[in-house]
C-alpha positions in Angstrom: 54.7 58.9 -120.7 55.9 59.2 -117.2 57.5 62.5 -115.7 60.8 61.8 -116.0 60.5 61.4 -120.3 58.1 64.5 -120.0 60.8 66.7 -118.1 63.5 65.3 -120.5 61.2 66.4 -123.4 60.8 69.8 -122.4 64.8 70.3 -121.0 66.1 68.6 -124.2 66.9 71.9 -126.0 68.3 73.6 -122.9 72.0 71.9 -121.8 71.6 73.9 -118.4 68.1 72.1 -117.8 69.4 68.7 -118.5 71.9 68.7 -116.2 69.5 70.3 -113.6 67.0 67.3 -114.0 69.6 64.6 -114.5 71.4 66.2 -111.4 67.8 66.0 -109.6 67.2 62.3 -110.7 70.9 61.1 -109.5 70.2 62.5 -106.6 67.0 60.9 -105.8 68.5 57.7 -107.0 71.3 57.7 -104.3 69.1 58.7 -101.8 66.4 56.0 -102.6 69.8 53.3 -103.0 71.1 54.5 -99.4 67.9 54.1 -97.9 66.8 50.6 -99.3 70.6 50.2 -98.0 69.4 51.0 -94.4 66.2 48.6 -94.7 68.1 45.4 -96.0 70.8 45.9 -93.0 67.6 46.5 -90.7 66.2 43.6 -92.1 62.8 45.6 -91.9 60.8 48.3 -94.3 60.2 52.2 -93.0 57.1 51.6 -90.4 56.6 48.0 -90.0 55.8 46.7 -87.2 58.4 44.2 -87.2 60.8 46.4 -86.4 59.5 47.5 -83.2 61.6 46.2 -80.1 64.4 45.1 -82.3 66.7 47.2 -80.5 68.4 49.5 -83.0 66.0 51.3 -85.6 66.6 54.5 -87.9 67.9 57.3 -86.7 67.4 60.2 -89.2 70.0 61.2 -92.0 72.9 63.3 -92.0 73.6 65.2 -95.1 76.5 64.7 -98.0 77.8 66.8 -100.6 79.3 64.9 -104.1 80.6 67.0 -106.9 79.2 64.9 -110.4 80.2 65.6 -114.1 76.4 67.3 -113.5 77.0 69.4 -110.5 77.1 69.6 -107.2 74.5 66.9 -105.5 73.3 67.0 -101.7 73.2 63.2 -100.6 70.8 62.0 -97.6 72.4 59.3 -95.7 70.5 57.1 -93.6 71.4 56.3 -89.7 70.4 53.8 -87.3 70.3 54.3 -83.8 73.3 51.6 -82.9 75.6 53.6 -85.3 76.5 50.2 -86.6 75.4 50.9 -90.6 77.6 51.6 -92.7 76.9 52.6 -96.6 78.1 50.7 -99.3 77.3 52.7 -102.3 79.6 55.6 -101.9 83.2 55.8 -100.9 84.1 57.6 -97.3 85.4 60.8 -97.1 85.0 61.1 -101.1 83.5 64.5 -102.1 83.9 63.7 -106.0 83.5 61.5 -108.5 86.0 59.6 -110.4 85.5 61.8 -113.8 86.9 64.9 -112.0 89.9 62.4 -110.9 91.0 61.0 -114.2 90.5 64.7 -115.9 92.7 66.0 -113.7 95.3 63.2 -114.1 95.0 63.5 -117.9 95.6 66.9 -117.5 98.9 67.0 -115.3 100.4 64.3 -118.0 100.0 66.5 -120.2 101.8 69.1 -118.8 99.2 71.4 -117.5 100.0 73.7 -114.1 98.2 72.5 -111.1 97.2 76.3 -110.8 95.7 76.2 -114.6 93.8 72.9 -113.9 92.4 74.1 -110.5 90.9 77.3 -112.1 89.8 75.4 -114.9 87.8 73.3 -112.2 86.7 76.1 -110.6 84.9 77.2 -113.6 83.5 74.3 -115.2 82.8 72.5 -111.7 82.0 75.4 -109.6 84.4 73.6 -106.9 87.2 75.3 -105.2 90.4 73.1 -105.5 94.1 74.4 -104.0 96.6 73.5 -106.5 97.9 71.3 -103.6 94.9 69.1 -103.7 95.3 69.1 -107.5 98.7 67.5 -107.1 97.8 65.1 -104.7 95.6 63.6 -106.9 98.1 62.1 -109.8 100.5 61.1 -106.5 97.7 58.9 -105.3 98.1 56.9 -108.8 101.5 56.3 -108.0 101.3 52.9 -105.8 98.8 51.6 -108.5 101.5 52.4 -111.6 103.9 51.1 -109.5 102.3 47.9 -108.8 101.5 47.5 -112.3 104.7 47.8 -113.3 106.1 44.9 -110.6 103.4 42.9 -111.5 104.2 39.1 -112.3 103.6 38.0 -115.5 102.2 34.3 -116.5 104.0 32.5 -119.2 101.3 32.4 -121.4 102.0 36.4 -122.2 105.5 35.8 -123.5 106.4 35.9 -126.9 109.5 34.3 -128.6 110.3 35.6 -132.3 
């Protein structure tokens, strides 16, 4: 049994201790994502001697905070010394996941005050949301409904009765 199934054995009666450890393991799984992220743009691993004289090499992290369904996570994401890597992985400029997003659209359509759903968030998430930023959100969906909406449709989905 490896640590991981150990830890989940001994959290598994305790909601608060799960999310802890999955909270811990996400994190460690971005990190470790971001970094092998770094090494294939590189084109080298951590150390190697291939790397030496390349011209541009690592350059230390900068730090990240994401808000999961499981908390509050501090990401580590890799630099390189040209300042020409750029991460994949996570979107810029995003400090939450998608979850929070679509909750708080499913809320507003169903009638919900932005200043209900931002102290709701406040207390389940921990994470301070104005009720402006709360109503930004749904407007961000509007371009997407509205391109749905002017969408062509093939023939194929047309139905004569």
């Amino acid at each position: 049994m490896n640590d991981f199934t150990k830890n989940m054995a001994q959290a598994l009666f305790n909601q608060d201790k799960i999310n802890d450890l999955l909270r811990k393991e996400l994190q460690q799984a971005v990190d470790d994502l971001l970094e092998a992220e770094l090494t294939a743009f590189l084109g080298y691993d951590p150390y190697a001697r291939a790397g030496w004289n390349t011209g541009n090499s690592r350059n230390g992290v900068y730090f990240r905070k994401v808000d999961t369904q499981f908390g509050e996570i501090e990401i580590q994401v890799p630099r390189d010394r040209n300042g020409l890597f750029h991460q994949h992985t996570l979107p810029d400029y995003k400090q939450h996941s998608d979850v929070l997003e679509s909750m708080i659209i499913k809320l507003y359509s169903k009638g919900v005050t932005t200043r209900e759903i931002a102290d709701l968030i406040e207390k389940v998430y921990g994470s301070h949301y104005s009720p402006a930023q709360v109503s930004n959100i749904p407007k961000q969906m509007i371009p997407k409904v509205e391109a749905y909406h002017q969408r062509k449709l093939s023939d194929k989905f047309f139905c004569v009765y």
